[in-house]
N, C-alpha and C positions, 0 to 999 in steps of 0.2 A: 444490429437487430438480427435475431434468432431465423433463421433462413426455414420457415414452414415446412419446407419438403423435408428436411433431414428428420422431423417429427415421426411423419410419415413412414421413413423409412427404419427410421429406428423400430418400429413396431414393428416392420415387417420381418426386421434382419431377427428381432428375438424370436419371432413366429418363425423364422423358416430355421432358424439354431436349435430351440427346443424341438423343432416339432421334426425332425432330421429325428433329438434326442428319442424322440418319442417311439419313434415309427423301428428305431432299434432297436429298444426295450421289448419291445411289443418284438418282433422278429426273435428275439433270445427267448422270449417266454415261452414261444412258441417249441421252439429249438429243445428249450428242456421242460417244456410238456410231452413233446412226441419221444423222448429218450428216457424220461423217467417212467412214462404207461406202458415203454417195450419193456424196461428191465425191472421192475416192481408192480407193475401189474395194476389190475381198477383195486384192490385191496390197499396196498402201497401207495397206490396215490391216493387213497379215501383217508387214508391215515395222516398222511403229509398234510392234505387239505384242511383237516379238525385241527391238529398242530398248529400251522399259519395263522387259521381263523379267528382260535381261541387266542393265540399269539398278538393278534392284530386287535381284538375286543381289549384284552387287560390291557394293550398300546393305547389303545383310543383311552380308555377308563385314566389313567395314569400320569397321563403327559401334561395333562392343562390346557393342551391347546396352543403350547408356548411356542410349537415350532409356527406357528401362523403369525399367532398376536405380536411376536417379537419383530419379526419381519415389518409390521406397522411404523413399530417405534423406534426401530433401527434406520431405517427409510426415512422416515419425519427428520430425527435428530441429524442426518447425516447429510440432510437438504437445508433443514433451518438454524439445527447448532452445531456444529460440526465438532465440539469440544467437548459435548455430552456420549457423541458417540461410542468411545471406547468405553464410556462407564455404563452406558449400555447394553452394549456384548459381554462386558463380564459379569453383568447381573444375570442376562440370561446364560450363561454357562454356570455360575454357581446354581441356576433354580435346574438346571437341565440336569445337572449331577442329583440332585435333588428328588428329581419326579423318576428320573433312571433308577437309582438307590429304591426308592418307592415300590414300583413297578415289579422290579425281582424281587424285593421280599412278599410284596403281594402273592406272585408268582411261585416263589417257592413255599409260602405258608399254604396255601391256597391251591397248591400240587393233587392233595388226596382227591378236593370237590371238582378241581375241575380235569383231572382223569374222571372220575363216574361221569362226570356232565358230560363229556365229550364221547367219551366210552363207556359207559355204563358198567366202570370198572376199576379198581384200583392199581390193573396193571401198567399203567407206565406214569405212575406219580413221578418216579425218579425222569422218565424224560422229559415233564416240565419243569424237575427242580434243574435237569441242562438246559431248559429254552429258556430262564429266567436270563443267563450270560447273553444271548440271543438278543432278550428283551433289553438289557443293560447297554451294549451297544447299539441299537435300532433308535435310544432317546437319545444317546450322545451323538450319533450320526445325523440326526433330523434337528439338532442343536446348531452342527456346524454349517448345515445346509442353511440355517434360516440365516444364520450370519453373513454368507455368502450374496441368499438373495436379498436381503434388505442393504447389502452395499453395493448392490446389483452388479457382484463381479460375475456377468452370466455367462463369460468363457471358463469360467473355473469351476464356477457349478454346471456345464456343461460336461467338461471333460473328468468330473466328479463322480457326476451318474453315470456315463459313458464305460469309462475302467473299473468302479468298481462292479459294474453288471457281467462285463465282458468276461474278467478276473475270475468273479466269484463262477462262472458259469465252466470256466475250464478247470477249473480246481475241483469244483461239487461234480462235474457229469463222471469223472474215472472213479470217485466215490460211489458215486449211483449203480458203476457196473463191475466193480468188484465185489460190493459189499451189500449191493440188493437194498431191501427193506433197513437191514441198521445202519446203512447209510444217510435214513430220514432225517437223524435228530443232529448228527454232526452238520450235516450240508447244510440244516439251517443256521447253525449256530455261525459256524465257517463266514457263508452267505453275508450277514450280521457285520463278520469283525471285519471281513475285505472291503465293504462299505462304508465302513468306519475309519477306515486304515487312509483311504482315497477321500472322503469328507475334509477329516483330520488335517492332512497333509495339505493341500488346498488354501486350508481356512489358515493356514498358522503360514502360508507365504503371503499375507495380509500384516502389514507392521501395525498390530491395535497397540496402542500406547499401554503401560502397566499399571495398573489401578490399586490400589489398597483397599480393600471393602470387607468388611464382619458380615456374615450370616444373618446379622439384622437388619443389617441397612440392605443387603441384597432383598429380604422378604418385604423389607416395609417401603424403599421406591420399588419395587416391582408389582406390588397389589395391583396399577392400573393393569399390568400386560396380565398379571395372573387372571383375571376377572376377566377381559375380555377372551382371553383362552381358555375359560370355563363354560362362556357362553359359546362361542365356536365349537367346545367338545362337545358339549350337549347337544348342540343343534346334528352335530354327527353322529352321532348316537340316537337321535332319534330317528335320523334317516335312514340308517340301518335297522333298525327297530322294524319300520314302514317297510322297507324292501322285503325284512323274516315273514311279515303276519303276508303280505299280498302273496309270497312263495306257502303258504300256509295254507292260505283262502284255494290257491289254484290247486294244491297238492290235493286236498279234501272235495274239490269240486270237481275237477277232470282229469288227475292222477298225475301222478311223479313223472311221466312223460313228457304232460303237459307242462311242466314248472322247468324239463329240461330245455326246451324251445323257447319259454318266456325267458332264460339264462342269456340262450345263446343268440335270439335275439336283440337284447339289450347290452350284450356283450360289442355286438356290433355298433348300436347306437352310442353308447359310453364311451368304449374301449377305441373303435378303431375311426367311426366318426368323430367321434366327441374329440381326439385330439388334439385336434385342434384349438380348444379350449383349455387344456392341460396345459399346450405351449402356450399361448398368451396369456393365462395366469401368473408364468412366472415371472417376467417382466414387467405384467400390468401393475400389479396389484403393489408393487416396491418404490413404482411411479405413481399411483395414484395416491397412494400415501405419504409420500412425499409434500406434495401439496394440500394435505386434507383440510389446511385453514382456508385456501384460497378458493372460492364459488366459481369463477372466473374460468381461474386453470383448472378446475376438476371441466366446468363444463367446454372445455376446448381439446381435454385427456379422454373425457368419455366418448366425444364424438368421436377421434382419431382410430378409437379404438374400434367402437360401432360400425361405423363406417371398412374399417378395411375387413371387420370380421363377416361382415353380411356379404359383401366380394369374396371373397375365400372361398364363403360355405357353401354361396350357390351355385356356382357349377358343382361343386362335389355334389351337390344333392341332385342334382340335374343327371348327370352321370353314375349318381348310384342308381336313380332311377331306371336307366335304362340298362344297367346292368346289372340290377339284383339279382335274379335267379342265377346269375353266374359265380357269382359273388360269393353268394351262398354255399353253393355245392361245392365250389371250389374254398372257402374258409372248412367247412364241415361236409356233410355227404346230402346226396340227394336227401334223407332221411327228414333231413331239416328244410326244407322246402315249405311245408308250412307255414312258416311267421315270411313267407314273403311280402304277403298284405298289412302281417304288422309293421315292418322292416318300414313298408312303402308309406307308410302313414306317419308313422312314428318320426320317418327323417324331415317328414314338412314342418315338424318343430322344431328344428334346429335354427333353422331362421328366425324363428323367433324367440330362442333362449341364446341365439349370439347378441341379440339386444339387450332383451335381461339381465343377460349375464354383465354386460358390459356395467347398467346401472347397476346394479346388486351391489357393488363393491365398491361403491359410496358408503354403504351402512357400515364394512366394515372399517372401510379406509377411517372414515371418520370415529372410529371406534364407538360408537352408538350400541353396546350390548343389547340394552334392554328392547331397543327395536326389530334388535337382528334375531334373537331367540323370538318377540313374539311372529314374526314374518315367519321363523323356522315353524313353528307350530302351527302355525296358520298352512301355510305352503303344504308341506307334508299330510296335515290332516284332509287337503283338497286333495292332494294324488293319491293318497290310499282310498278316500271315497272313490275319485273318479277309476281308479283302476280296477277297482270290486266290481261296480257297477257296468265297468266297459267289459270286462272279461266273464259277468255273470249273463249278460246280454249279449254278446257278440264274439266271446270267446277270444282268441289271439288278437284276430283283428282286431272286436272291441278295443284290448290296451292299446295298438297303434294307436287307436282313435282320439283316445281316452289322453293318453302321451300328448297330442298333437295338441288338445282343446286344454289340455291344463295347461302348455309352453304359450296360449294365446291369453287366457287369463292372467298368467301370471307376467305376462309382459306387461299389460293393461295395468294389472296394479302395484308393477315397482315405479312404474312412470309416475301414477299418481301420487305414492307415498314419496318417491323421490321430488315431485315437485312441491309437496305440502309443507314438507319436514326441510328441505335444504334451499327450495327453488332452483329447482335442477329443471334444464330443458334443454334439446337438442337445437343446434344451430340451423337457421335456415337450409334446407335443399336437404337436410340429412331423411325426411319423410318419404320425399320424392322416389328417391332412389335405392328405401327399402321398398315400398310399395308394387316396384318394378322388378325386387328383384323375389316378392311373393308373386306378383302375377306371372314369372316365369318357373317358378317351382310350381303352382297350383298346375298351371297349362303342361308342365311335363307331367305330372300326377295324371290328369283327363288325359292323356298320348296314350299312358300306358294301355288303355281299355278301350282301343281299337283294335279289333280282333283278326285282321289282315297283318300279320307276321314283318313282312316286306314293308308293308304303311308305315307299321308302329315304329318297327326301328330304325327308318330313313327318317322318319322325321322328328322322334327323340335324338337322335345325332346331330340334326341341324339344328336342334334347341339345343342341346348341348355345346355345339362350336360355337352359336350365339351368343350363350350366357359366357362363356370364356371371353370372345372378343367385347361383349360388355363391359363385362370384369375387369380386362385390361383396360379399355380406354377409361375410365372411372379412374383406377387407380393410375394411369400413367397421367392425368391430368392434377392430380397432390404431389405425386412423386417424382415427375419427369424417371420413368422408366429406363430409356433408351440411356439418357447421359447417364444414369446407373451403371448401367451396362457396359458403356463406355471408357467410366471410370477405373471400373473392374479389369477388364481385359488392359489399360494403360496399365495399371498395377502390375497388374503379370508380364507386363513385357521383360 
């Protein structure tokens, strides 16, 4: 019999692998943001920016979705039919050639409109008809990734993301400071093919067995993955949609200042909290589909996951607590001091979109399209109301607010759609011990608005070391922690 803790800990070791990946990426970004604003200027980087974005729109519009959906059905067959698997992967690698081929001609017919779009000018058609090469390795590389994680080799897709970020970043920054501004359109394309190159390489020390397949039978078994990664694209697309009008709504209501703080606030919440969810995604979601026929193991996958992600996030939210304003100044400048209120409000839902999140990926696991776009529309049409509404009444804060009450909603009703539609429910004692670990995030929230300097922050510290030792004893009680530990250091001897 299957020894429960290794479960356990299997979720943790991909949470602490990607989210290492993670907290790199994010470090490099950084790296060549402050080096590409010294040597090309807010000009240069406004141009790079419309590039990427537009780059990442025709990405999104073109793909299908296949780098998701395939992940599904790679994961499924490689749990229940192990003999369908390679004829799997090579369907999706003929459709990826496929949407890739697409994409760049999209991109290079489609050159003139979307220079004016982006520039309001036909001067650098020719730089999109070079980002379409860009675009052409961006689908092939997210081709080989999905391969990777739906076989969940997540050392190889670690060390994937890892060199080619590193690579492309030493190779593009002596670009950036010889050649200034024309150095935009090479870095990206560069960027593209070294992540390509490290994908590639990766996925093909993988022996898939060799398949013979016609361009017909790859289009006509692949309709399920294609369909469900049309409804995945769209559901992103509309997200992004939602994110334009609310930068829209604020831009028009309290000026382009204000829309820079609602950025770089939710920069934090996404980017550098949300992390944490990026890393569990990529493990989760190739296990959960795995078992997508079985009720049973989803609901004993969903709790493992629930469960250790509400431990994770609440000290981190406890501890950003009490060190926002640092945080802050220290990510960005006093300047942005501002959204500390929203920051502060904004992070008490995190708690509860680690439960969410956790359900949510039933609907896709189980490939359920038609549920998962109307839930996207739904979803989405509630955070653009509630964020209008939060930021036309309360300004910044409002959106923490705003943030915080749609993450509590929307908890409330994946539960219920999750239990109506699958009979999905959480195992005993898993309530308990969110419960406790919102009443220790609310109670550091109420810390913070004691106005004695010395009080506040003596005793968010000691809520803070609290919820750590919580945290661990919870989680060293599934894991046995120490023999972990144990294990590790005999290892290295």
């Amino acid at each position: 019999m299957k020894d429960p803790k290794n479960s356990y800990r299997q979720v943790m070791k991909a949470t602490s692998l990607f989210g290492g990946v993670q907290v790199f990426n994010i470090l490099v970004s950084i790296v060549r943001s402050k080096f590409i604003a010294l040597w090309i200027g807010p000009t240069g980087y406004g141009i790079a920016a419309l590039f990427t974005s537009t780059l990442g729109l025709v990405n999104g519009i073109t793909n299908f979705g296949l780098d998701r959906s395939a992940v599904k059905d790679i994961s499924f067959n490689n749990n229940e039919h192990p003999e369908k698997t390679p004829r799997t992967i090579h369907i999706l690698r003929r459709l990826i050639w496929f949407t890739a081929i697409l994409g760049s001609l999209v991109m290079i017919i489609g050159s003139p409109w979307l220079s004016e779009f982006a520039f309001e000018s036909r001067e650098y058609t020719l730089s999109f008809i070079m980002i379409s090469l860009a675009l052409l390795f961006k689908q092939l590389s997210s081709g080989q990734l999905a391969v990777l994680q739906g076989l969940r080799k997540l050392k190889k897709l670690a060390k994937a993301n890892l060199y080619g970020n590193l690579v492309a970043l030493l190779i593009t920054l002596p670009l950036y400071y010889f050649y200034r501004i024309d150095a935009i359109v090479p870095a990206i394309i560069i960027s593209s093919l070294v992540a390509f190159i490290f994908t590639y390489y990766y996925s093909q020390t993988e022996n898939i067995e060799k398949i013979e397949l016609t361009n017909k039978e790859a289009f006509t078994e692949g309709k399920p993955m294609i369909r469900l990664g049309l409804m995945l694209s769209i559901s992103s697309m509309i997200g992004l949609l939602v994110a334009y009008i609310i930068q829209v709504f604020i831009s028009q209501t309290g000026g382009v200042e204000e829309v820079g703080l609602y950025n770089a606030g939710f920069v934090i919440l996404n980017s550098y909290v949300g992390l944490i969810f990026t890393a569990m995604e990529t493990d989760y979601f190739p296990r959960l589909s795995a078992i997508a026929d079985k009720i049973e193991a989803i609901r004993k996958t969903v709790f493992e996951q629930a469960f250790i992600a509400i431990l994770l996030i609440t000290p981190i939210v406890v501890v950003f607590l009490t060190v926002a304003p640092l945080i802050i100044v220290l990510l960005y400048t006093k300047e942005f001091t501002p959204i500390i209120e929203m920051v502060r409000w904004g992070i008490l839902g995190m708690i509860f979109k680690a439960v969410s999140f956790s359900m949510g990926y039933i609907l896709i696991a189980k490939g359920d399209s038609r549920l998962f776009l109307k839930t996207a529309i739904g979803f989405n049409a509630l955070l653009l109301t509630m964020n209008v509404l939060g930021y036309y009444y309360g300004g910044l804060e409002g959106l923490g607010i705003s943030f915080l009450v749609y993450y509590i909603i929307h908890f409330m009703a994946i539960r219920v759609i999750t239990k109506l539609r699958y009979n999905f429910y959480f195992e005993e004692g898993f309530y308990t011990i969110f419960n406790i670990c919102v009443l220790i995030c609310g109670l550091s929230y109420a810390l913070t608005y004691i106005e004695n300097p010395y009080l506040r922050y003596s005793s968010l510290l000691v809520l803070s070391l609290l919820s750590i030792v919580f945290s661990y004893i919870q989680l060293d009680k599934k894991m046995d922690i120490k023999e972990l530990i144990s294990k590790i250091f005999k290892r290295n001897r």
